[in-house]
Structure formats: structure tokens, C-alpha cells
C-alpha positions in Angstrom: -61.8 -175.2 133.9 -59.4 -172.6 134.2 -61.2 -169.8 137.2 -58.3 -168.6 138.6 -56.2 -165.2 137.5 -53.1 -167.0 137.2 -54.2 -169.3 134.5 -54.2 -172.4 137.1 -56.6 -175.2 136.4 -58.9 -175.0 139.3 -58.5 -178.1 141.2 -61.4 -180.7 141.5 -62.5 -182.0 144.5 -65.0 -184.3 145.4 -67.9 -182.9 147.4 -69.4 -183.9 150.8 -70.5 -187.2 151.3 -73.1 -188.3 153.0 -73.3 -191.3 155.5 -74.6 -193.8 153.0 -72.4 -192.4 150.2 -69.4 -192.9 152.5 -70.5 -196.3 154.1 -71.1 -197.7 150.2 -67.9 -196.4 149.1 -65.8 -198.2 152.5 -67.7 -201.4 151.5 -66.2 -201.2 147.6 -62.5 -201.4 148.4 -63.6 -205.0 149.5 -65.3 -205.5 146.2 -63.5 -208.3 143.9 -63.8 -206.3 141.1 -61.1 -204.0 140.2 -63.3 -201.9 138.8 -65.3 -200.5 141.7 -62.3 -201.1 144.4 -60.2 -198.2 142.1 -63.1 -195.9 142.1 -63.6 -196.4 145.4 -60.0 -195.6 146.3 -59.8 -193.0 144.1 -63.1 -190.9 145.6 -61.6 -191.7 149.4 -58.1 -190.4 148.8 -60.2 -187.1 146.9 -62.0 -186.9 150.4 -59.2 -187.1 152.4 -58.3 -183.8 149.9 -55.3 -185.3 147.6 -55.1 -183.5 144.8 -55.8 -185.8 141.4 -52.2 -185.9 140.4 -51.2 -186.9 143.8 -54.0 -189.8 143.6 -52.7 -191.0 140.4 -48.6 -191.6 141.3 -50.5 -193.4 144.2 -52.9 -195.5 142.2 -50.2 -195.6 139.2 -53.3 -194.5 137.4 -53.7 -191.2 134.5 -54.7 -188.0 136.8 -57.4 -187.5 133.9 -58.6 -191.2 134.6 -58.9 -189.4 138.7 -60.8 -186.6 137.2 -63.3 -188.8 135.2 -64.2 -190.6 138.1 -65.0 -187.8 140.7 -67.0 -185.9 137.8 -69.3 -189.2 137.4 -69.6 -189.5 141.0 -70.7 -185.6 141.7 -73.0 -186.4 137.6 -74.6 -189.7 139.3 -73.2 -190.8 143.0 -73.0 -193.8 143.7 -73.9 -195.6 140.0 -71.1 -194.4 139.3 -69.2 -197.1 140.8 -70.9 -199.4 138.6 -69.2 -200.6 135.4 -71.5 -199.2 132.4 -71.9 -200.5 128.9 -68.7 -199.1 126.5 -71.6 -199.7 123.4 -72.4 -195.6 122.2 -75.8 -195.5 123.2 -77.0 -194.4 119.5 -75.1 -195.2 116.6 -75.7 -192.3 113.9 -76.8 -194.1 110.5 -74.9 -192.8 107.6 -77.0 -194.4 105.1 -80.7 -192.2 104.3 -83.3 -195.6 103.4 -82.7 -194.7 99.9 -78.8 -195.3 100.1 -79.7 -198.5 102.2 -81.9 -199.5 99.3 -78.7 -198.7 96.3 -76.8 -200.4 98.6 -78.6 -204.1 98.1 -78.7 -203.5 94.6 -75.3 -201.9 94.4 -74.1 -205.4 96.0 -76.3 -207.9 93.9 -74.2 -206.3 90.1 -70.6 -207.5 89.7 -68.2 -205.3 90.8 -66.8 -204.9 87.5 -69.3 -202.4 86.5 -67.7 -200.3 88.8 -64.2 -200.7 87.5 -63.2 -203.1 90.1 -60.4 -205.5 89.8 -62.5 -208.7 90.5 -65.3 -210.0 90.0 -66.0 -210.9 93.9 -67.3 -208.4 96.1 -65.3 -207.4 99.3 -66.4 -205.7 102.1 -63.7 -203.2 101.6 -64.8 -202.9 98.4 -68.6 -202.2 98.8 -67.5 -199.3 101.1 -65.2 -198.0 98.3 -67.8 -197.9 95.7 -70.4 -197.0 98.5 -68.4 -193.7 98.6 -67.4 -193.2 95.3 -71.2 -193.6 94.5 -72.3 -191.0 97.0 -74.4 -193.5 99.1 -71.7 -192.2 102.1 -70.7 -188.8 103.4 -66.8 -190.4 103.9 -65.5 -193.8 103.2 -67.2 -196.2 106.0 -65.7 -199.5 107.5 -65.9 -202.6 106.4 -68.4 -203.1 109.7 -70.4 -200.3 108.9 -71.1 -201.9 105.1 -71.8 -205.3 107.2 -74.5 -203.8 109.3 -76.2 -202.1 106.8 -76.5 -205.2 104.8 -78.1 -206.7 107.8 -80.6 -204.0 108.3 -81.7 -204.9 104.6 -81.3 -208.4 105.7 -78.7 -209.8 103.6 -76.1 -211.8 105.4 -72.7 -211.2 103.7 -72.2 -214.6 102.9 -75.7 -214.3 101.0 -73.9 -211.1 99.0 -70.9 -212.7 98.2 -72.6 -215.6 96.3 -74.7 -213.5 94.2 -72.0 -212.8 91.4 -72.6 -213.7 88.4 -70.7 -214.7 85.4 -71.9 -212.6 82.2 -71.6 -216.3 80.2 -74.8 -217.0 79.4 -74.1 -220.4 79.7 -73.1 -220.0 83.3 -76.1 -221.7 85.0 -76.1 -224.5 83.2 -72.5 -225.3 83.3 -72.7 -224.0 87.3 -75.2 -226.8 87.6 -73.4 -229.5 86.2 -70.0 -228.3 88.2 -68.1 -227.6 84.7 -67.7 -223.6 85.6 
């Protein structure tokens, strides 16, 4: 963004409005939410030809927050005044099907087979040996272990009572509430 000689940003205006543009944007700084009345303000002081820095000390706002907004307004007008989703649109999937498949049967063995301390599965945990296994590219969060499970359709909850104790007396001493 830097056009000029003298290595000045090149200052970002908003372009012409037209009628309705300017009659929708006079109608939001009566809107209740805060939302649309500061991008409203924020697009009429640009018209009136304040530069973004100026607009900011005004709105006690960041000049880069100035800056976002009149680039979504000239990307898509007036929607722009409308408060979108935060969610990405895509989430990238770090687990190929066969990791997602390693990963429900990494979760049903004890964790001990993987040199862990316990014998109870954490999320933290899953996503540790999830790396150390090569099931992940990096070490994921503990939400990221959580959704996968869900995509396979195992509720954490489920997971966690899945361990085992190697006595082969477990079941039957489980069952009568001795273990």
C-alpha cells in the first residue's frame, strides 16, 4: 500500500456514495446496535475526507479497525454494515481418514502403552500421543482431539470409560463393585 515516492502509505478513502448508500448509512447511526452505528460513523467521517487516524482519536477506536471497515464497504457495500459470523468458514482437517481411524483405536488401549503416567486418558494427552504417533502434522488442542472424536462418533465421556485394567479379574470384580 505504499504508491507514493516518498515511502508514504497511500491514504484510503472511501469512494462515492450513491443516494441509497448514503441514505442507508444516515439511517445506521440511529441503529441500537453498536456495531452498525460505528461503521456507520466511521464511513461518514471517511466521506467527509478525515483521514483514518483522524477518525480513530475521534471514535477512540484503532486506525487499522478505520481501515478494515472502509475496505469491506468498497469489497461489499452496504453488507458490510452487517455483523458477520466470527466461525472460519472452513476448518482445515488435520487428521487424513486413516489418522481419524488410529485415532479411535489409539483412544480405546490404555495409555500406558504409550509410556503415559496414568492409566486415564486426557484430552491433552490423546493430542500428545496423537503427535508423537504421527497421526498430526504439530501438536493439536485439546478441542481439536474432541472434534475428531466426534466425527468418529465417540463422545469423550464414551472414551474416557473405555480403560481397562489388565487384571483379568477386572470385570468381575467391576461388576460386583470390589475394583
Amino acid at each position: 500500500m505504499y504508491d507514493r515516492l516518498d515511502g508514504m502509505p497511500k491514504r484510503l478513502m472511501l469512494r462515492p456514495l450513491t443516494d441509497a448508500e448514503l441514505t442507508a448509512i444516515r439511517a445506521g447511526l440511529r441503529a441500537s446496535d453498536a456495531f452498525v452505528l460505528r461503521r456507520c460513523q466511521i464511513l461518514l467521517a471517511s466521506r467527509d475526507g478525515r483521514a483514518a487516524q483522524a477518525i480513530a482519536d475521534q471514535l477512540h477506536c484503532d486506525d487499522e479497525t478505520v481501515r478494515r471497515v472502509i475496505t469491506a464497504f468498497h469489497q461489499r457495500g452496504l453488507a458490510s454494515l452487517t455483523r458477520g459470523s466470527s466461525r472460519p468458514q472452513r476448518t482445515r482437517d488435520l487428521f487424513t481418514p486413516e489418522a481419524l481411524l488410529q485415532l479411535g483405536a489409539l483412544v480405546r488401549q490404555s495409555p500406558r502403552i504409550f509410556n503415559r503416567p496414568t492409566s486415564v486418558w486426557t484430552l491433552d494427552g490423546v493430542a500428545d500421543v496423537a503427535f508423537a504417533e504421527g497421526l498430526t502434522p504439530h501438536r493439536v488442542s485439546d478441542e481439536t482431539i474432541r472434534k475428531a472424536l466426534m466425527r468418529l462418533g465417540i463422545r469423550w465421556r464414551q472414551a474416557k470409560q473405555w480403560i481397562a485394567s489388565p487384571d483379568p479379574q477386572y470385570g468381575k470384580k467391576n461388576a460386583n463393585g470390589t475394583a
